[in-house]
C-alpha positions in Angstrom: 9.2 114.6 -123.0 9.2 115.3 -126.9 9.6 112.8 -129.5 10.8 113.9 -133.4 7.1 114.7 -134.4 6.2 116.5 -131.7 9.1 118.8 -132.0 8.8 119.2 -135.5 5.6 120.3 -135.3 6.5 122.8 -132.5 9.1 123.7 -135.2 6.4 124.3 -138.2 5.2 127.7 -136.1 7.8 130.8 -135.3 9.5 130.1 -132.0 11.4 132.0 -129.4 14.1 129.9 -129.3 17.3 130.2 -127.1 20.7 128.4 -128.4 23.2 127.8 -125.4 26.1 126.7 -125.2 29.2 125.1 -122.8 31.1 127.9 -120.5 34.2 129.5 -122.8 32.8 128.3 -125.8 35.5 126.6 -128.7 35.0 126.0 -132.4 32.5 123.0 -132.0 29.9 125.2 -129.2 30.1 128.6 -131.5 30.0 126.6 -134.4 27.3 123.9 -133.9 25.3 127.2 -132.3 25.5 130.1 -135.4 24.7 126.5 -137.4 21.4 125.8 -136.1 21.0 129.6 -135.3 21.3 130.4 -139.2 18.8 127.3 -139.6 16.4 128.2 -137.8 16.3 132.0 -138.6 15.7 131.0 -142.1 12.1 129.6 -141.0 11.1 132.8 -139.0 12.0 131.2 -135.4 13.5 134.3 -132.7 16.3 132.4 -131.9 19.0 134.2 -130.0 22.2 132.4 -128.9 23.4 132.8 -125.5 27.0 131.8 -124.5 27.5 131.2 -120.8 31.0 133.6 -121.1 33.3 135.2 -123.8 35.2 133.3 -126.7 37.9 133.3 -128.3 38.4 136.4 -131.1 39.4 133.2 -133.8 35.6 132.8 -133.5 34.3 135.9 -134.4 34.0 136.0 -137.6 31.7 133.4 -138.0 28.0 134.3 -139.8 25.8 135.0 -137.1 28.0 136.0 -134.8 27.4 139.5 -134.4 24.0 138.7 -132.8 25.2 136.4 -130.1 24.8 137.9 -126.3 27.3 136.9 -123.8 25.4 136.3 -120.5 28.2 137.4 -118.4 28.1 141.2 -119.8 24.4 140.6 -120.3 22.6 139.4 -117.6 18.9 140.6 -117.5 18.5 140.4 -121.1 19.7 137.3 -121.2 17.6 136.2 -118.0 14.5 137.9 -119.9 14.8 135.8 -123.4 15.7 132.3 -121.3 12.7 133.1 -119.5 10.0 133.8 -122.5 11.4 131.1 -124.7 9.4 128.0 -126.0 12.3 125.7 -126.8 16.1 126.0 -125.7 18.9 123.9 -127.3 21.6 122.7 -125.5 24.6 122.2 -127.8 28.0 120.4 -127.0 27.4 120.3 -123.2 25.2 117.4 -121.4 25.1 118.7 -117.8 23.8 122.2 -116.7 26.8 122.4 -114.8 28.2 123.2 -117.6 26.6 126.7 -118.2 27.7 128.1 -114.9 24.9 130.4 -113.6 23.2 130.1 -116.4 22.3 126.7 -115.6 20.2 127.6 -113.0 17.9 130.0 -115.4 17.9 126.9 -117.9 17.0 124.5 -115.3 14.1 126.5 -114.2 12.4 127.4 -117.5 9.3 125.6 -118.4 10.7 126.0 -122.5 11.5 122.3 -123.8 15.0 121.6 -123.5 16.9 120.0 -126.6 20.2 118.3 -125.8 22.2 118.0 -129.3 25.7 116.9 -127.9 28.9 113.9 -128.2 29.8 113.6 -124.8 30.0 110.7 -122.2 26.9 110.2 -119.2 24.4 113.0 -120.1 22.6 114.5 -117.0 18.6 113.9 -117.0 17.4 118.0 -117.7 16.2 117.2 -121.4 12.8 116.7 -123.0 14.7 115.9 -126.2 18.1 114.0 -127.1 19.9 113.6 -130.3 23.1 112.1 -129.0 26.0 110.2 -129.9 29.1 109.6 -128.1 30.7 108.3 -131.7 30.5 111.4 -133.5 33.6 113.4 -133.5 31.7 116.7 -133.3 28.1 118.4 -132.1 28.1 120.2 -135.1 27.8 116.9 -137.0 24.9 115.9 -135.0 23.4 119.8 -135.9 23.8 118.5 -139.2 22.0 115.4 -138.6 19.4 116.8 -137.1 19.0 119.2 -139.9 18.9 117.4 -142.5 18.1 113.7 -141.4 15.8 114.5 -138.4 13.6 117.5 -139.6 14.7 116.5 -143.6 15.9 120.4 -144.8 18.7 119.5 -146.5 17.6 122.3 -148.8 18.1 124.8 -145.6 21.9 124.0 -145.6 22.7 127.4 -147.1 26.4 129.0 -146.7 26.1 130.4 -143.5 24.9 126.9 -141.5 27.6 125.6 -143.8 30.2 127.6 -142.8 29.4 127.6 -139.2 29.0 123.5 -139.0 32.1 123.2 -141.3 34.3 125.3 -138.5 32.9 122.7 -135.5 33.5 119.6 -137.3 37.0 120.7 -138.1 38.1 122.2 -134.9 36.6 119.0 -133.1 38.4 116.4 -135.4 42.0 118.3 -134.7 41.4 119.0 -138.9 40.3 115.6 -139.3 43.1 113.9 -137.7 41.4 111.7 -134.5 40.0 108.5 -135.2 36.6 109.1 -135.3 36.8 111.5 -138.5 35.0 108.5 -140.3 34.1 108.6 -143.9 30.5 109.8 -142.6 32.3 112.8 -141.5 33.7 113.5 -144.8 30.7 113.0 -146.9 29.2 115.1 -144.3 31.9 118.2 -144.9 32.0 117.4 -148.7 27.9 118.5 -148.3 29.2 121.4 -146.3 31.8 122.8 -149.1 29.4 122.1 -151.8 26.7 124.2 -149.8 29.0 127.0 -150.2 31.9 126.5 -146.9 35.2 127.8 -148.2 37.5 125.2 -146.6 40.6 126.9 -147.0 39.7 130.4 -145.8 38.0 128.6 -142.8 41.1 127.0 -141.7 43.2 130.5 -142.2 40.5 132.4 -139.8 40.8 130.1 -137.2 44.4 129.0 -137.2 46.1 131.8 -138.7 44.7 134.2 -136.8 47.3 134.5 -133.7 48.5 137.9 -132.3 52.3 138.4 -131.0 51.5 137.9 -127.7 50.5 134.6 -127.9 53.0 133.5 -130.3 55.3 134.4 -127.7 53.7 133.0 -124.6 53.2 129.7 -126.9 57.1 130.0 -127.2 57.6 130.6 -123.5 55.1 127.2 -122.7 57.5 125.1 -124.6 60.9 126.6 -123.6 60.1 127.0 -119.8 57.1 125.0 -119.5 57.3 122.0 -120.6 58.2 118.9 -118.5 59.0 115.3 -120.1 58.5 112.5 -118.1 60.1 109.7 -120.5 59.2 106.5 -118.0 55.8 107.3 -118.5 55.4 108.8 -122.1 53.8 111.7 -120.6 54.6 115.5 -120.9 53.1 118.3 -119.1 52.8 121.8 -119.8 52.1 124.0 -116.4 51.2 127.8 -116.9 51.2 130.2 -113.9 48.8 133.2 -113.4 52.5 135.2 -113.5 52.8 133.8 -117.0 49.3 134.6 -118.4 50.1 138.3 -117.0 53.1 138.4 -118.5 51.9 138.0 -122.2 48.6 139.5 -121.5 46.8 136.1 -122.9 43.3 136.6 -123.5 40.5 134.1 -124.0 41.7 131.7 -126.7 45.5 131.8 -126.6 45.5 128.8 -124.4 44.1 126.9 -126.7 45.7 123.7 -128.7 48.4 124.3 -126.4 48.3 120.9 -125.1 49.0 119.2 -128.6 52.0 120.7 -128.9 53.4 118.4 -126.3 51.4 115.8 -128.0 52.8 116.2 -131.0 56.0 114.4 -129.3 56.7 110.6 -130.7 57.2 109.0 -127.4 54.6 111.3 -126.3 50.9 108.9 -125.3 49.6 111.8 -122.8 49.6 115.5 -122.4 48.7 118.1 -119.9 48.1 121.4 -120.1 47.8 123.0 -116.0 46.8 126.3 -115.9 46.6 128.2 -113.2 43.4 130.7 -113.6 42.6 133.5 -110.9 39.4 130.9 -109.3 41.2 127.4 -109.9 43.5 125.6 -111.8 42.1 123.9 -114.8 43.9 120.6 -116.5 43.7 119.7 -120.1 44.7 116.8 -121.0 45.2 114.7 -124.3 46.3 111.4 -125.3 47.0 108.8 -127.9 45.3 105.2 -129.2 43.1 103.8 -126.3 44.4 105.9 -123.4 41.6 106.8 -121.3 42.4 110.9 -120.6 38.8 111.1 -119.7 38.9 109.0 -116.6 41.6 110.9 -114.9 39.2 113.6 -115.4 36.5 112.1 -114.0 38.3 110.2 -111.1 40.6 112.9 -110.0 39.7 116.2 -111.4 36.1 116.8 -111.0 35.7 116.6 -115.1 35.4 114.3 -118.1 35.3 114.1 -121.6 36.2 112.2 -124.6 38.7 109.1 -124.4 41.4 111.6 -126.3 40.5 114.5 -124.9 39.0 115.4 -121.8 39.2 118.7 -119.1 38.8 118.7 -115.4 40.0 121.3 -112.8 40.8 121.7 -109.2 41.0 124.1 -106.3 44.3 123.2 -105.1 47.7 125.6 -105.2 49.4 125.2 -109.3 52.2 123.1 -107.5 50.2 120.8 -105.8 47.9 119.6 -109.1 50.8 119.0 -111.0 52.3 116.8 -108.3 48.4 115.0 -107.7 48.9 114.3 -111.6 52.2 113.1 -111.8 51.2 110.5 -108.6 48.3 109.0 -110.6 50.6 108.0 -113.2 52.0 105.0 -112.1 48.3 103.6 -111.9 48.8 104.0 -115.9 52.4 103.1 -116.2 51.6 99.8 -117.9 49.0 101.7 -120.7 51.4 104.3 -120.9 54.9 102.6 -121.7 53.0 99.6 -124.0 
């Protein structure tokens, strides 16, 4: 095990340094990642960020991104730089699970493994932990490690800015769920000051879509979209036919799920999508609905109390008829 000295003393000496992240990677992995990636570059470290499978195109742009390898299309490179690194960070995921085949590699490496993540029941594979279930993004707690922890505020340059800036907001639904404290915007009034255009972020990410996915977003609400009224619940359920149809790539799926959120009556949402080796639930909810135990009891996942992902190996028509039974269990958190 590290503690804070130990590790920044390991940190005082160029490193090979891998930053990985969860599987299909959202604004809070890529973001908290490039964030301590464009930290720790600045101090002579070889860090190299390794995402577990592509991302969405929104994401791109980000500073740093153009270095990032995607194990998937990269697989003895990456193998060769999880293998001769010192240290690897593990950002926004607590379980190696979570990396897919990667998390074998990760698991087997003698290189110190740094867990910076926000998520519920962290698995036992790190030798360092800055964690916080209360913080409404990993890229806040990159932050906090940054400038708290190792105390380089000065190190905060645009491009961690930027990068951090694009987590915490794409975590925090643009600062809209509860746990956007005012820590969180002292934190983001740092990150605009170091040089993060706010407006231009939220333009690149959210005004970014292509036709296709403006149209299959249309198609999930017209023909997709089921509202069950006795339980305040809505599901969206998206075939394999229907991501064929509108040729959605990696990305178009997501926010989806708010949409039926974004209902009044609405207190839970799910997104069902049937993918080519399972179906995969998303699911999002209001006030003090637990989303993240259906998850966990039923859907081989878990998450946050708002929002939370799970998936099953089950035919499309038989998930969305599993979740519609469980909801009676809720009915009484649901209609209140």
């Amino acid at each position: 095990m590290l503690d804070l000295a130990a590790l920044s003393d390991l940190l005082k000496q160029p490193q090979k340094i891998v930053i990985t992240t969860h599987h299909k990677p959202d604004g809070d992995a890529m973001g908290s990642s490039l964030g301590l990636y464009n930290y720790l570059i600045q101090q002579g470290h070889h860090a190299q960020v390794i995402a577990p499978t592509d991302y969405p195109d929104f994401l791109s742009w980000l500073p740093g991104n153009e270095n990032v390898i995607v194990y998937t299309e990269n697989l003895e490179q990456a193998a060769e730089l999880i293998a001769e690194a010192k240290l690897i960070f593990c950002l926004d995921f607590n379980a190696l699970s979570r990396i897919n085949d990667m998390g074998e590699l990760v698991g087997a490496s003698e290189a110190y493994k740094i867990m910076i993540d926000h998520h519920l029941e962290p698995a036992d594979f790190d030798d360092y932990r800055h964690w916080d279930i209360n913080a409404c993004a990993t890229a806040q707690l990159v932050y906090d490690f940054i400038v708290n922890e190792l105390k380089h505020p000065e190190l905060v340059n645009k491009d961690v800015a930027t990068c951090l800036y694009t987590g915490i907001m794409t975590d925090s639904a643009s600062f809209r769920l509860p746990n956007t404290t005012s820590t969180v915007h002292r934190i983001v009034a740092d990150l605009i000051d170091a040089g993060a255009v706010n407006w231009r972020i939220h333009e690149l990410v959210y005004n970014s879509a292509s036709e296709n996915r403006l149209r299959f977003l249309g198609h999930c609400l017209a023909n997709c979209l089921e509202v069950l009224p006795e339980y305040n619940t809505a599901i969206i359920a998206v075939s394999k036919q229907d991501l064929e149809r509108f040729d959605v790539e990696t990305g178009d799926t997501e926010g989806v799920v708010n949409y039926a959120l974004s209902m009044a009556t609405i207190h839970l949402a799910a997104f069902i999508v049937e993918r080519a080796d399972r179906v995969k639930l998303s699911l999002r909810s209001k006030g003090e609905f637990p989303a993240n135990e259906i998850c966990k009891k039923y859907f081989n996942g878990g998450g946050h109390r708002n929002a939370a992902g799970g998936h099953s190996d089950a035919p499309l028509a038989v998930v969305i008829e599993q979740f519609k039974q469980i909801l009676p269990e809720y009915k009484k958190l649901l209609i209140q």
